[in-house]
C-alpha positions as CSV (number, residue, x, y, z in Angstrom):
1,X,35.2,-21.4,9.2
2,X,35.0,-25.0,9.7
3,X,32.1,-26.6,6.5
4,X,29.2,-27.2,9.3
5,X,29.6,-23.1,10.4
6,X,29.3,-22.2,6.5
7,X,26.3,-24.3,6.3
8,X,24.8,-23.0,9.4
9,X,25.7,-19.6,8.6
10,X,23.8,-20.0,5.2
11,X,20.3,-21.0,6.8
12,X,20.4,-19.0,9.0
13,X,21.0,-16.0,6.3
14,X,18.0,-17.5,4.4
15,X,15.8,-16.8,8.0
16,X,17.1,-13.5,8.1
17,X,16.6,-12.7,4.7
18,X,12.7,-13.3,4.3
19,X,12.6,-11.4,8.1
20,X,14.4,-8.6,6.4
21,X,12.2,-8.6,3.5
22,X,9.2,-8.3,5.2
23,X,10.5,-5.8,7.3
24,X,11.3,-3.6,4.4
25,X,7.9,-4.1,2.6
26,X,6.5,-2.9,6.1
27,X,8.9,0.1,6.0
28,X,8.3,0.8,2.5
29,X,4.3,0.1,2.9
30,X,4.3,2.9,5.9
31,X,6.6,5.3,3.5
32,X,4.3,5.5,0.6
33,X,1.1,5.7,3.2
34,X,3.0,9.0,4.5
35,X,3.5,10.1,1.0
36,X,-0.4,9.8,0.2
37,X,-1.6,11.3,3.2
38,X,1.3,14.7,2.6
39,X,-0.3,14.6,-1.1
40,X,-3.8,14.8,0.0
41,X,-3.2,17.8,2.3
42,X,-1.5,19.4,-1.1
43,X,-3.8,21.9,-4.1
44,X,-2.9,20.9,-7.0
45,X,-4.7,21.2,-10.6
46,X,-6.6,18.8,-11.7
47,X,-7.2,18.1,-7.8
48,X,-7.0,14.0,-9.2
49,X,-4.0,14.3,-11.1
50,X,-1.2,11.4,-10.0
51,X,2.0,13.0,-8.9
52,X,5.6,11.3,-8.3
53,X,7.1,11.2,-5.0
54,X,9.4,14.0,-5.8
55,X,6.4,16.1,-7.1
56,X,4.9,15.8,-4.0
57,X,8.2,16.9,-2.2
58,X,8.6,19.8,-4.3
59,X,4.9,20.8,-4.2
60,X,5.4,20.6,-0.3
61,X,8.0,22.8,-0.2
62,X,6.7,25.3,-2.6
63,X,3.3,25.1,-0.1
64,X,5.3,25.7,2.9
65,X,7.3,28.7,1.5
């Protein structure tokens, strides 16, 4: 690659980078929305009690079964 392509290549890669990132917060924001609404359909004791993502995965199961 000839010194203008590198250049070009690395604006553009700054572009694509802050599109990526906000596609990922809005990937991550929808993620963690699904994981509150799963945890509010699930019993637990206290019914307030803060529970991990992988808490809420095993309590699912354990609900389903």
């Amino acid at each position: 690659l000839s010194r203008e392509e590198k250049r070009r290549r690395r604006r553009a890669t700054a572009k694509y980078r802050s599109a990526h990132a906000t596609r990922e917060r809005i990937r991550v924001e929808a993620f963690n929305m699904a994981f509150a609404e799963l945890r509010k359909l699930l019993p637990t004791l206290p019914p307030d009690k803060k529970l991990s993502k992988i808490e809420i995965l095993r309590l699912a199961i354990c609900y389903i079964s």
